[in-house]
N, C-alpha and C positions, 0 to 999 in steps of 0.2 A: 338302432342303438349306436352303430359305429358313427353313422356320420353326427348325431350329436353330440357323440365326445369329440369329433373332431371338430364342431361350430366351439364345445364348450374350450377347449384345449386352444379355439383361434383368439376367443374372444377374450381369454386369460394372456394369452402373450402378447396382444394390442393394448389392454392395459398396461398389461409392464412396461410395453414401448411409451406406451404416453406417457408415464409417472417418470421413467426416467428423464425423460426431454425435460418435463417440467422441473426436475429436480435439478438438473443441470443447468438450465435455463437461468434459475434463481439464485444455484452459487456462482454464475459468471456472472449476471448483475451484482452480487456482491462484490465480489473484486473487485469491478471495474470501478466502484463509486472509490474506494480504498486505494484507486492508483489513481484516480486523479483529482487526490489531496496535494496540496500545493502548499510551499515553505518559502516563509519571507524569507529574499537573500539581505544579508547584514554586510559590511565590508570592516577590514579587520582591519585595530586602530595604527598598528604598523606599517604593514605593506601594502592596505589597500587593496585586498584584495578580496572577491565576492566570493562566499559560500551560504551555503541555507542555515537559515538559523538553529537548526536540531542539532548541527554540528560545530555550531561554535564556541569556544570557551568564552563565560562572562564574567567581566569582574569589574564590580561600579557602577555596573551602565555600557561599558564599553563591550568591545568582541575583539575576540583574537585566533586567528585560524589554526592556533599551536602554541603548546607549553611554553616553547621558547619567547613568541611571542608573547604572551604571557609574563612572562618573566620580563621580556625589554621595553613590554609596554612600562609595568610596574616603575621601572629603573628611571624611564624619561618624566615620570609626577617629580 
């Protein structure tokens, strides 16, 4: 009787081992597809300068890296 709970008690915590791996396995392929999502760089109608486009102000069409920009874009139509 002992040594089959002890087979039944190995053969329970080799599963957990493996479910865990596997589960881990599957959230770090997620992430990794998630990081290496890529953002067109845009350049900003004033300074010329590049940033990714999730972060640029737009207005018309154009990009601006900052309110102010923004503003002095607007100023020079």
């Amino acid at each position: 009787m002992g040594i089959r709970l002890l087979l039944i008690i190995l053969a329970l915590w080799a599963l957990y081992i493996i479910v865990r791996r596997y589960l881990s396995r599957s959230i770090d392929s997620g992430n990794r597809q998630e990081n290496n999502t890529t953002d067109n760089m845009v350049q900003c109608k004033v300074c010329n300068t590049y940033l990714p486009e999730s972060e640029a102000l737009i207005k018309e069409g154009d990009f601006f890296c900052s309110e102010a920009h923004l503003i002095a874009g607007n100023d020079e139509s």
